[in-house]
ZAKOL-376806 format. One record per residue (C-alpha): x, y, z; residue number from 1; chain. Coordinates in steps of 0.05 Angstrom, whole numbers, padded with zeros to 5 digits. Layout:
REM residues N
<<X,Y,Z>,NUM,A>;
...
//
This chain:
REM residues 198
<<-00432,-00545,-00285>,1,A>;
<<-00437,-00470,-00258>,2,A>;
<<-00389,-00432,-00302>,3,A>;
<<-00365,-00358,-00279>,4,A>;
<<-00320,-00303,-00298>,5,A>;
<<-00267,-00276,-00251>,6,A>;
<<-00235,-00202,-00277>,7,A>;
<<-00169,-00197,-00248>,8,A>;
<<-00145,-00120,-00224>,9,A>;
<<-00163,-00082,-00283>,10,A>;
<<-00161,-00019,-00258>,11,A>;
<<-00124,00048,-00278>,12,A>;
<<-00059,00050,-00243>,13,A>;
<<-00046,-00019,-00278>,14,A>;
<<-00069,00003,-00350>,15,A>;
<<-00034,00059,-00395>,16,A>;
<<-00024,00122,-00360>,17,A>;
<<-00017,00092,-00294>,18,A>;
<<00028,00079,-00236>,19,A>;
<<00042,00015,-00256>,20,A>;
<<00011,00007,-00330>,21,A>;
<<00019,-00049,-00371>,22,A>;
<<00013,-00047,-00452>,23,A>;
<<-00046,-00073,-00464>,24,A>;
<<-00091,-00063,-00404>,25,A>;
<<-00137,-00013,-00436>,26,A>;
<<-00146,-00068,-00491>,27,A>;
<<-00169,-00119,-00439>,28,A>;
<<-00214,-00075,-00405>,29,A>;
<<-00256,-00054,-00470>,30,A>;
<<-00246,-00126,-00486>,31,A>;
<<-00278,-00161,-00427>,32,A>;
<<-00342,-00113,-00444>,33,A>;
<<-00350,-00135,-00504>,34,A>;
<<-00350,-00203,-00480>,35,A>;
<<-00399,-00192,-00423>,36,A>;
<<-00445,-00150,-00478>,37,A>;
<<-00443,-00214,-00520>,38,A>;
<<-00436,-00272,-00479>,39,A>;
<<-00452,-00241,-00401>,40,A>;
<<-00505,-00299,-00411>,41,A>;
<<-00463,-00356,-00407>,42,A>;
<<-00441,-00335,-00331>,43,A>;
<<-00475,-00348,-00270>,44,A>;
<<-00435,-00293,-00237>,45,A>;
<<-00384,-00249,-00251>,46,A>;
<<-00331,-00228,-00200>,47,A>;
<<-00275,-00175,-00204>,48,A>;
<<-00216,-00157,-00151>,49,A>;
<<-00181,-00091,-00148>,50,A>;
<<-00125,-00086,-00101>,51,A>;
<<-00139,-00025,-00050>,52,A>;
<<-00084,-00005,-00008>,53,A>;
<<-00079,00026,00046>,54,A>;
<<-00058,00109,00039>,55,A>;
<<-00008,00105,00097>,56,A>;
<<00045,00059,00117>,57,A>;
<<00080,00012,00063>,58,A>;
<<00029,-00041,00067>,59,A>;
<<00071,-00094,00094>,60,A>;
<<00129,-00087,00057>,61,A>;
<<00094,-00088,-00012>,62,A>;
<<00107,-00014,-00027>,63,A>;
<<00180,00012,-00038>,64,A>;
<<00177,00079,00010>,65,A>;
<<00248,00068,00043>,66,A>;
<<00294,00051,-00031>,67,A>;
<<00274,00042,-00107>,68,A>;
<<00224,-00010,-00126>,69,A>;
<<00251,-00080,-00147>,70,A>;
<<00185,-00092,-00183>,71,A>;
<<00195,-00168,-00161>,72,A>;
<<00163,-00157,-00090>,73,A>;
<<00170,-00081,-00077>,74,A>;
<<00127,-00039,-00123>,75,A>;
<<00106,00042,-00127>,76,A>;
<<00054,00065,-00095>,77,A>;
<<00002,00038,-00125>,78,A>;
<<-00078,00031,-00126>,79,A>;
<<-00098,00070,-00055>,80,A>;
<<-00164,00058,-00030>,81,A>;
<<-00215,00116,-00053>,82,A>;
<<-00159,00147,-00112>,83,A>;
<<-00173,00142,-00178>,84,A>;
<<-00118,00092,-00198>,85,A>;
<<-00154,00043,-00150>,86,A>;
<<-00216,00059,-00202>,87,A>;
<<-00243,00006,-00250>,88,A>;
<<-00227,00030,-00325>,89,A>;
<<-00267,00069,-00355>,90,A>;
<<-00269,00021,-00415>,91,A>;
<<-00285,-00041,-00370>,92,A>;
<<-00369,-00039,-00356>,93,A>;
<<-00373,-00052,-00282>,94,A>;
<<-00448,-00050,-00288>,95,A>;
<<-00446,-00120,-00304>,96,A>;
<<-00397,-00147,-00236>,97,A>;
<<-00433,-00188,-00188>,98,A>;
<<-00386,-00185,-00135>,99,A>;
<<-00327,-00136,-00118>,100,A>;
<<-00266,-00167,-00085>,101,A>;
<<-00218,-00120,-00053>,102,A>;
<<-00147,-00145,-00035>,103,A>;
<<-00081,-00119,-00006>,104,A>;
<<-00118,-00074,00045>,105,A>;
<<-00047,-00063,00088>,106,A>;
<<-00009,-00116,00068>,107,A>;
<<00019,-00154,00002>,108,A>;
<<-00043,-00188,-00040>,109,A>;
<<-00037,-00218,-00116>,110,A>;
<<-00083,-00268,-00114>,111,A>;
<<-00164,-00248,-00114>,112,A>;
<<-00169,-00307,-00067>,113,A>;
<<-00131,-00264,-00014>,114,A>;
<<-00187,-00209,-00021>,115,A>;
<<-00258,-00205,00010>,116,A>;
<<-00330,-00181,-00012>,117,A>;
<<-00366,-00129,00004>,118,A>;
<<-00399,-00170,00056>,119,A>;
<<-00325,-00192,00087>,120,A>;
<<-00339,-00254,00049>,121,A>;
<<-00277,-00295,00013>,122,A>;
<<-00276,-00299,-00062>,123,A>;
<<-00278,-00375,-00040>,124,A>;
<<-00342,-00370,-00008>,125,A>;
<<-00374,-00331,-00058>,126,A>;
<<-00355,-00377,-00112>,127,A>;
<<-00385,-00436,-00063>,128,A>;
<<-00452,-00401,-00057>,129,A>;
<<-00456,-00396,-00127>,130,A>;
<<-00439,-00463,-00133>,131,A>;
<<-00383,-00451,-00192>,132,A>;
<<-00343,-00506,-00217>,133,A>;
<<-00310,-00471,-00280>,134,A>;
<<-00284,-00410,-00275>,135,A>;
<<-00260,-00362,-00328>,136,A>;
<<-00217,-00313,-00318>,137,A>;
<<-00183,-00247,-00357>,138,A>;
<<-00149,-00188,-00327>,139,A>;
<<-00080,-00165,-00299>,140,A>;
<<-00018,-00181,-00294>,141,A>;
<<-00011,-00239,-00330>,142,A>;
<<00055,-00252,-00293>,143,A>;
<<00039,-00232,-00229>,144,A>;
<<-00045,-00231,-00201>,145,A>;
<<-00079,-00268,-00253>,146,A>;
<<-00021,-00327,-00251>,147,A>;
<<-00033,-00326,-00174>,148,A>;
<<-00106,-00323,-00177>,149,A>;
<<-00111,-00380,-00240>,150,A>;
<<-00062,-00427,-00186>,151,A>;
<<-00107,-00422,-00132>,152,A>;
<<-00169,-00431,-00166>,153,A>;
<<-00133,-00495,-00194>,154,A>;
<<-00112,-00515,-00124>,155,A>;
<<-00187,-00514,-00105>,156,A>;
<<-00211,-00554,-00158>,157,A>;
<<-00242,-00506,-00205>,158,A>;
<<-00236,-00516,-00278>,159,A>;
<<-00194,-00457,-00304>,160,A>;
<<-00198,-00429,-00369>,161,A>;
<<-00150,-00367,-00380>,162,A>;
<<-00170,-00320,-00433>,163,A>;
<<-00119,-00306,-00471>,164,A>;
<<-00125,-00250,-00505>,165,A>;
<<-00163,-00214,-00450>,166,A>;
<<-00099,-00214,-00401>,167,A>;
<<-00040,-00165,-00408>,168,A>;
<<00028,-00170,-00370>,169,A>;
<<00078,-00134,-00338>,170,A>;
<<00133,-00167,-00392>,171,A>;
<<00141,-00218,-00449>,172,A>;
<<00175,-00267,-00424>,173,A>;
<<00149,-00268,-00354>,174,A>;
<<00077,-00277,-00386>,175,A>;
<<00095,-00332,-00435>,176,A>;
<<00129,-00372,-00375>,177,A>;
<<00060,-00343,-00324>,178,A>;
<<00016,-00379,-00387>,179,A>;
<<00059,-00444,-00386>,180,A>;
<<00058,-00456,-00314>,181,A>;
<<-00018,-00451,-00301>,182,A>;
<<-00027,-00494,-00373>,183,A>;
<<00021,-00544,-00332>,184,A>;
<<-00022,-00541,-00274>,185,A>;
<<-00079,-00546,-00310>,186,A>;
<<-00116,-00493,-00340>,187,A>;
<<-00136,-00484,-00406>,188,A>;
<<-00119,-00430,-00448>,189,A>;
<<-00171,-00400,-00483>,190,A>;
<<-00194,-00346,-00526>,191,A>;
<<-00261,-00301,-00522>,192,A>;
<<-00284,-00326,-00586>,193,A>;
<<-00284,-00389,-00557>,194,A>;
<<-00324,-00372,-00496>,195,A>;
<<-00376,-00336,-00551>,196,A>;
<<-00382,-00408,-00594>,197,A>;
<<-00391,-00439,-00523>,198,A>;
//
C-alpha cells in the first residue's frame, strides 16, 4: 500500500484576512507543517491544489461580476493566477509538496481532480505513477473542495482518510453534514495524531 497526502486549497484568499477566509485556515496551514515535519516520512508523495483563476472574465460563471455573490455557486473574486491570495500560506511549508495542482484556470473547479500538474498532467495520473492506493487528505473548504476532492478520490478507489482537524470550512453545519457524507461514502475520519502513531 502507497499512502499519500493531498493538501486541499490552502492558500491566502481562503484563510483569515482573505477574500474568502475561513476561521481556521491559518490553523490548518501551520498544522499540516507540523505534520509533514513529523510524519512527511510516512508519504510517498505529497500533492497540493490551489485554485488559479483567470484575471479577466468571470471564469465561467463561478465569479459574481454581474450581481452579489450567492456563495452557493457564485463567489468573489477570488485566488487570481500570479496575486498573492492565489499564494500558499505563509504558515503551510511548501518546501515539502511534490506536486502542484492548479484548478479553475477560466472556469468553475472544487475538486483537485479537476486541476492539472505542472507537466499538464491530471492529479489522477500523478497519483497512478506513484502508484497510491491511500490517500490522506487536509485542507479547504471542508464543505465545498475538500468534500469534492475526498468523493472523487472515493469514486476512484482510493482509500480516503480525512484529517480532521487539519480541514476548516466555510460554516458549521455545512462541514458537519460535508464530514458525514464522505464517512457515508467511505472515508475515514481521522486525526493527525493518528497518522503520527501510524
Amino acid at each position: 500500500m502507497t499512502r499519500a497526502l493531498l493538501i486541499v486549497d490552502v492558500q491566502n484568499d481562503f484563510t483569515e484576512g482573505g477574500a474568502l477566509g475561513v476561521d481556521g485556515g491559518a490553523a490548518v496551514a501551520s498544522g499540516i507543517s507540523a505534520l509533514l515535519a513529523n510524519a512527511g516520512d510516512r508519504y510517498a508523495a505529497v500533492f497540493a491544489s490551489r485554485d488559479w483563476h483567470d484575471a479577466t472574465g468571470d471564469n465561467g460563471g463561478h465569479f459574481a461580476t454581474d450581481g452579489a455573490p450567492d456563495f452557493v455557486s457564485t463567489w468573489p473574486v477570488h485566488c487570481v493566477a500570479g496575486t498573492a491570495g492565489a499564494d500558499y500560506h505563509p504558515d503551510l511549508d511548501a518546501s515539502r509538496v511534490t506536486t502542484h495542482i492548479r484548478k479553475g484556470q477560466g472556469e468553475p473547479a472544487y475538486s483537485a481532480f479537476q486541476g492539472t500538474t505542472d507537466d499538464g498532467s491530471t492529479l489522477r495520473d500523478a497519483l497512478a505513477e506513484h502508484g497510491v492506493t491511500e490517500l490522506d487528505v487536509a485542507g479547504i473548504a471542508t464543505d465545498y473542495c475538500v468534500r469534492a476532492s475526498v468523493l472523487d478520490a472515493l469514486d476512484d478507489g482510493l482509500a480516503v482518510t480525512v484529517i480532521e482537524d487539519l480541514v476548516a470550512g466555510v460554516a458549521d453545519e455545512s462541514s458537519r453534514a460535508a464530514l458525514e457524507e464522505m464517512a457515508s461514502r467511505g472515508a475515514r475520519l481521522g486525526t493527525s495524531d493518528s497518522v503520527l502513531r501510524g
